[in-house]
N, C-alpha and C positions, 0 to 999 in steps of 0.2 A: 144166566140172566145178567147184563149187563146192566150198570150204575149209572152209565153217561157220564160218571165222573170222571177227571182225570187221572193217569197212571199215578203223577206226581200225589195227590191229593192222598192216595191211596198206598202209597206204599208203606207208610209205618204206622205201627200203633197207634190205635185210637184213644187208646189208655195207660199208653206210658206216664209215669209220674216227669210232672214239668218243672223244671227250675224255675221258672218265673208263675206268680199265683194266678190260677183259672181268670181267665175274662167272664165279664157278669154275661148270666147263660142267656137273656135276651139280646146276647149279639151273636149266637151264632144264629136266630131267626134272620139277621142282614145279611146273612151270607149264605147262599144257596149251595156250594162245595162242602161247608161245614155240615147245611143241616140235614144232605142227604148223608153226609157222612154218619152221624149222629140217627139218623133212621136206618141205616145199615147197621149200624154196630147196638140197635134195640131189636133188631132182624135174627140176629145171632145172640142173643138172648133171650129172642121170640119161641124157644122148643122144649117143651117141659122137660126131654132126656137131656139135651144142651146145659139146663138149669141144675139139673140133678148132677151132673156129671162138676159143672162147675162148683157147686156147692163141695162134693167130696173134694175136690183140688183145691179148694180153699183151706179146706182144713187140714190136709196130707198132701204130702206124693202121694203118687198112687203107678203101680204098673198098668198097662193095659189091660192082664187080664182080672186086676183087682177091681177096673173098671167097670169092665164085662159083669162080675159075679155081683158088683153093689145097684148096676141095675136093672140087669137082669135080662139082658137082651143080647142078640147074637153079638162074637166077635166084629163078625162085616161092617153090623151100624153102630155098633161103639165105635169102634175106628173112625169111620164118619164123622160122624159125629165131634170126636176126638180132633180130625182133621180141620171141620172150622173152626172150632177155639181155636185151635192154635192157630190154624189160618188169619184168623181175624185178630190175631194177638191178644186174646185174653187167656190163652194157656200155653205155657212153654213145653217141651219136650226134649228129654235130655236122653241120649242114647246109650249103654254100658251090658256092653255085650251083646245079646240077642234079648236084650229087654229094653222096652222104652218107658220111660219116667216122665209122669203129665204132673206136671200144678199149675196153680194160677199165676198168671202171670206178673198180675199188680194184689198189694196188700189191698187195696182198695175195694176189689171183689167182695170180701166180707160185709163191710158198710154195704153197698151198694145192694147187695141180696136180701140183707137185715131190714133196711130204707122198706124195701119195696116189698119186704114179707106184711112188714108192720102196716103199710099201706092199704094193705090186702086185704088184712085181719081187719081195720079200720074200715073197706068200703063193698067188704065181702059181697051186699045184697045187689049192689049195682052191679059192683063185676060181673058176677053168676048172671046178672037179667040182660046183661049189655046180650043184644044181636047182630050188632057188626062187628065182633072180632070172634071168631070160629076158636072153640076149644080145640086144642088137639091132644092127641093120646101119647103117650109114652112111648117112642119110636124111633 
């Protein structure tokens, strides 16, 4: 499914730490390349196994098949899985040997999962009754 966005727009991290401090976040609503960017990159935080998977690579390295076994789903769709983190650059992958090494990519991850647990805990009733956004399952 394509973005519409441009190549250039999209080629680097969306959450590399920047040298200069964040722009106030009502300006990437004036910018239409940011703010699909910024809905792609909530896309790929959109998938409970994506969540889980980032959660442990926050806290560890972890092998691919340490990934497998913490959540419990085939090889095939952890890989996947595995594949757009990193893809989207919030998990790096380091390779040593015939084993490959996932963590997060930015320290950031941790706040950011913390933010949005607490959020959670905080508006649980709404969440659970919201009808336009589809739960999805562990997959």
């Amino acid at each position: 499914m394509g973005t519409g966005l441009p190549a250039a727009a999209l080629a680097g991290s969306f959450i590399q730490p920047r040298a200069q401090p964040a722009e106030h976040p009502g300006d990437v609503a004036q910018d239409p390349t940011r703010l699909g960017l910024l809905a792609k990159f909530y896309r790929a935080l959109g998938d409970p196994t994506r969540l889980a998977l980032l959660q442990l690579l926050a806290e560890k390295e972890c092998t691919g098949s340490e990934c497998v076994e913490a959540v419990g789903l085939s090889q095939g769709r952890v890989s996947a899985h595995l594949a757009c983190l990193v893809s989207c650059g919030l998990a790096t992958v380091r390779r040593k040997g015939r084993f490959a090494y996932y963590r997060a990519a930015d320290p950031r991850v941790t706040q950011l999962l913390r933010i949005a647990s607490s959020m959670v805990v905080e508006h649980a009733e709404t969440v659970a009754a919201c009808v336009r956004v589809a739960v999805e399952e562990l997959g």
